[in-house]
C-alpha positions, 0 to 999 in steps of 0.5 A: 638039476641035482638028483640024488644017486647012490653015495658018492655019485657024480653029475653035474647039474647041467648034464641033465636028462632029455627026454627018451623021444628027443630028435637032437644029434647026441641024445642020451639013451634012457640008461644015460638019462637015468645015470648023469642027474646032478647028484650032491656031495658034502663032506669028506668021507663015506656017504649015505643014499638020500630018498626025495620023494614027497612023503607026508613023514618027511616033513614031520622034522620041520622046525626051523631048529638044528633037530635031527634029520630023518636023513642024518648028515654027519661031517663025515659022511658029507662029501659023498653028495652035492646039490648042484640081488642084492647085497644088503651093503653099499659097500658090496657093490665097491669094485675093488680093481678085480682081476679079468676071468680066464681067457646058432642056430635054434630049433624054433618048431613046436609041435602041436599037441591035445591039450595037457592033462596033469596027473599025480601018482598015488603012490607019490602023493604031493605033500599037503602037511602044514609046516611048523617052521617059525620064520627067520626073523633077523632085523633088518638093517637100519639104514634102509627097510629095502634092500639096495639095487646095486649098480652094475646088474640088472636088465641093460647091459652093465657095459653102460649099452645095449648088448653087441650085434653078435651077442643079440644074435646069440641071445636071440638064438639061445631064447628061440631054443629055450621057447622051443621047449615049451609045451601048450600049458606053459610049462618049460622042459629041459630040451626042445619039444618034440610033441611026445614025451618030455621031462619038466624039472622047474629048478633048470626051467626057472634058468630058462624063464629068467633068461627069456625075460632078459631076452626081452629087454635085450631084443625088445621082442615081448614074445619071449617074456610072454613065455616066461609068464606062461611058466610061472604060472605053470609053477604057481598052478603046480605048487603044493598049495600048503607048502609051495614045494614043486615037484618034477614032472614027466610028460607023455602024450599029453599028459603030464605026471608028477615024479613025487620028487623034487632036487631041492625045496630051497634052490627051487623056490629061490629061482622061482622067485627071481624068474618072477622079478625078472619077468615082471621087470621085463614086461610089467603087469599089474593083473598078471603080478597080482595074480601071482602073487599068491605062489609068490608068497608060498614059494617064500614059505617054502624057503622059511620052512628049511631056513635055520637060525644061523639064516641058510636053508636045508636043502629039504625038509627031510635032507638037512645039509646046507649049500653054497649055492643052493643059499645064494639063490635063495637070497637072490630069490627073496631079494626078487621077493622082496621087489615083487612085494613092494610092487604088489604094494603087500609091505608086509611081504616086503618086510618078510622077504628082506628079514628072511633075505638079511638072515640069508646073506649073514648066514653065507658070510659066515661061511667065509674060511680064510684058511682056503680064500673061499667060502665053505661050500657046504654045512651039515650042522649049526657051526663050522665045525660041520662044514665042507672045505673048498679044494680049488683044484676040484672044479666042481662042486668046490670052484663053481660054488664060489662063483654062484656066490659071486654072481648071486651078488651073495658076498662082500666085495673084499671077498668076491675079489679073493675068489675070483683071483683064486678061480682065475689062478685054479680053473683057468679053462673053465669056459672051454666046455671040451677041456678036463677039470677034476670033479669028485666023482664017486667019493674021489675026484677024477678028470672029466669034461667040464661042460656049460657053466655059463652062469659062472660068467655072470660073476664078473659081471656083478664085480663090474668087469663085463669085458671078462664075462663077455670073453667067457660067454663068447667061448661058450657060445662059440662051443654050444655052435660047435656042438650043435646044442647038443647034450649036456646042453638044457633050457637051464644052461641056455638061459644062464648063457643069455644072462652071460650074453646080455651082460646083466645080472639073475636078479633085475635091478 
């Protein structure tokens, strides 16, 4: 996830913190633990430090404008920070002959515990300020009032088949993992349950849900789509229920206690978003939908209540940088809404989410900078001279971004074609997770292990070229092995891994 640290700090949001009671070969220490958060970094020069904690105050600047934030965010200071459906086109979709990529055994014991009591420290209160935000509201194309399913993506294997043995195998594998993380209420921690302590941070658990409801499909054990229901409405139940933001949580003893702080507003509500359509495209239910349907429509407002005029979303209320891949899960979230309503039968929702969903996608494009044959992966103002460029030798966040873009089905195809040429040419060994890449680190860049990065497979998936995920998401099976689940291995990456495996797409078509 992407916690925020002092300027210029770096950790990947895969390498994410266990928790302190965690049995597993390769534990981190609590100092670990605190120290390797994803941070984000924007810009090209200083930095500033960034507070997350949910105060009534920090909504004050609500607005959907391009007013000052309580945490200013300047070009010059953007690089000291980073945060870690489909296309609206037929014309996205078109396979353009795109180039090929580069080059278990769970734990399935869960302990039994009392009951779960949830908590709230005072001093941290959830947010409970209505927002002020007027909803995007660009029209929406005329062709079709329902955004197009594109081919290729989805719950069946985009290779035109069920997933091989050895990759059922795998996914079944990787699913057991991710289940064996789940506590009595449903709620999907980051590592495997050890019945004592746990940390819950709902952007990696969303990951996890949406990869076993593709485990599901893929092995027709209804099991694990029965997780994934358990944990939305863990989500839906901990949703601030006038904002519909979520906020981490720690747990102890059977009790579970929020941190008051949450990574992201955006990237949080987007993946939610497109958990719930892969759950619900996964193991369809009328009375389960319509019970959700409520945290639905709030995780929908809280994506509205960052989004700006030119269609990308803060990050927070109160952090007003706008991110590559924070927006691309948002617009595969609000793609997933947009289904999830026309399935409810709410038009109204629909119509919402698909406007909201065209802003989204017109916002990205813009992005687009042919001087670096990639898209800007950040954006402090309302234009492009606020905007941070790629470097396509940074690994992270610079090269990876683009590939959550692609994968999110959040470009045009001319575009997807020239990203995935540069990242083949620059990052050749990205799915060797013991490899060395440059990342910016401490506002330089420096060379570090790559680690899991197992969502970026599914990019070549959405441009119709399986083969390339399948070699990608092999290497990193054959890694995870290797290294016996260990960190930087979480729920979040395993179920990225699943969605790599089964071929498919984040967003069920």
């Amino acid at each position: 996830m992407r916690k925020r640290l002092s300027p210029g700090q770096h950790g990947e949001w895969c390498h994410l913190e266990w928790s302190s009671g965690a049995t597993a070969s390769g534990r981190r220490s609590d100092e670990r633990e605190q120290s390797h958060r994803r941070v984000r970094r924007l810009g090209v020069g200083g930095g500033i430090a960034v507070a997350v904690a949910i105060t009534v105050s920090q909504l004050a600047s609500i607005g959907g404008t391009e007013a000052a934030s309580s945490i200013p965010v300047t070009p010059a200071g953007l690089r000291a920070f980073v945060h870690l459906d489909h296309r609206l086109t037929a014309a996205h979709r078109a396979s353009e002959g795109l180039p090929a990529g580069p080059n278990s055994s769970p734990a399935s014991s869960t302990s039994t515990t009392s009951p779960v009591t949830t908590t709230t420290p005072t001093t941290t209160p959830p947010v409970t300020t209505t927002p002020t935000t007027t909803p995007v509201t660009t029209t929406t194309p005329t062709t079709s009032t329902t955004l197009p399913q594109p081919t290729g993506t989805g719950l069946t294997s985009s290779s035109g088949g069920a997933p091989s043995s050895a990759a059922l195998a795998s996914i079944e594998a990787d699913a057991n993992w991710i289940a064996s993380a789940q506590l009595p209420d449903g709620a999907l921690a980051n590592y495997p349950f050890n019945g004592t302590s746990a940390v819950i941070q709902p952007y990696m658990s969303n990951y996890g849900a949406i990869g076993l409801a593709e485990a599901t499909v893929a092995t027709g054990d209804t099991t694990y789509a029965d997780d994934a229901w358990n944990w939305l409405s863990w989500y839906a139940t901990n949703m601030d229920p006038t904002t519909g933001y979520v906020t981490d949580y720690n747990y102890q003893n059977g009790v579970e206690t929020s941190t008051g702080s949450f990574d992201s507003t955006d990237a949080y509500a987007g993946t939610f978003l497109a958990a719930a359509w892969d759950t619900y495209s996964a193991q369809p239910s009328s009375t389960k939908l319509a019970a959700l349907l409520p945290a639905i429509k709030l995780a929908v407002q809280a994506i509205e209540s960052t989004q700006q005029p030119d269609g990308l979303t803060w990050a927070t209320p109160s952090y007003h940088a706008k991110y590559l891949m924070d927006n691309a899960e948002v617009y595969g979230g609000l793609v997933g809404a947009e289904n999830l309503a026309r399935a409810a039968g709410d038009n109204t929702l629909a119509v919402e989410a698909t406007q909201d969903a065209t802003s989204c996608f017109d916002g990205i494009q813009a992005l687009w900078n042919s001087a670096t044959d990639s898209y800007d992966w950040a954006r402090a103002g309302a234009d492009s001279s606020t905007d941070t460029l790629t470097d396509w030798s940074v690994i992270y966040p610079d090269a990876f971004e683009q590939m959550w873009a692609i994968a999110w089905d959040a470009t045009t195809s001319s575009h997807a074609a020239t990203v995935l040429s540069q990242f083949g040419t620059n990052q050749p060994n990205w799915d060797v997770p013991t490899d060395t890449a440059p990342h910016l680190t401490n506002a330089t860049v420096s060379t570090s292990e790559i680690g899991y990065w197992p969502f970026a497979a599914t990019a070549y998936v959405a441009v119709g070229d399986p083969a390339a995920d399948e070699t990608a998401a092999t290497s990193l099976q054959t890694a995870l092995d290797a290294a016996g689940e260990a960190w930087p291995w979480n729920t979040g990456v395993a179920g990225q891994l699943v969605i790599a495996l089964a071929e498919t797409g984040p967003v069920a078509s």
